[in-house]
N, C-alpha and C positions, 0 to 999 in steps of 0.2 A: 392750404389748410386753414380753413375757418376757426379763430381764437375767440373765445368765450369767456368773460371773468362775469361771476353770479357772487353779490355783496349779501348775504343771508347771514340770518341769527343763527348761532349757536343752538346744539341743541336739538336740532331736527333729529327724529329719528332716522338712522341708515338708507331704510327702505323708502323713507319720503325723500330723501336726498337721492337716490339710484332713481326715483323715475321722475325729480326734478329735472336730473340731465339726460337722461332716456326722452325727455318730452323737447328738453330743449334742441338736444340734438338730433333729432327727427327734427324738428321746426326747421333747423338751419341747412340740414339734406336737401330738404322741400324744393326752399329756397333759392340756396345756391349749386347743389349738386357737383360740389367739388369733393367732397370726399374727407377724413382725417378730421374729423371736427375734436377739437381742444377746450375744453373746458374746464377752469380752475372756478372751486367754489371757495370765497373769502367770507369767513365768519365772523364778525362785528357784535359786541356785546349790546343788548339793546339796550342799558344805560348810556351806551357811546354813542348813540345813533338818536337823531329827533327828525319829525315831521309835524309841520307848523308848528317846531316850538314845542314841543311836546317830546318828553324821554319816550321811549321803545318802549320802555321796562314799564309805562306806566298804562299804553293801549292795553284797555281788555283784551282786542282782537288779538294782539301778540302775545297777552298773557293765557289766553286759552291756547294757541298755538303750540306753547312751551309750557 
């Protein structure tokens, strides 16, 4: 059984979360074709979260997201 942990922001609405793991899991079928694929989504505030040094909270791209 194929494990999956996905680190995303808080906030996403339901339905973009159901075919975040509806896409991911088809990806990993593809893939490996063992079947039961497990996927936990981990929600991280994106003031707790940086990329280059940079807060989440403070990306446009994130702030339009949310």
């Amino acid at each position: 059984m194929p494990v999956v942990f996905i680190d995303a922001p808080p906030g996403l609405p339901p339905k973009k979360k159901t075919t975040l793991m509806k896409k991911v899991t088809d990806a990993v079928e593809e893939a490996c074709q063992i079947g039961d694929t497990l996927i936990f989504l981990r929600e991280h505030e994106a003031q707790n979260v940086s990329m280059n040094g940079v807060a989440q909270s403070e990306n446009p791209r994130m702030k339009e997201l949310l």
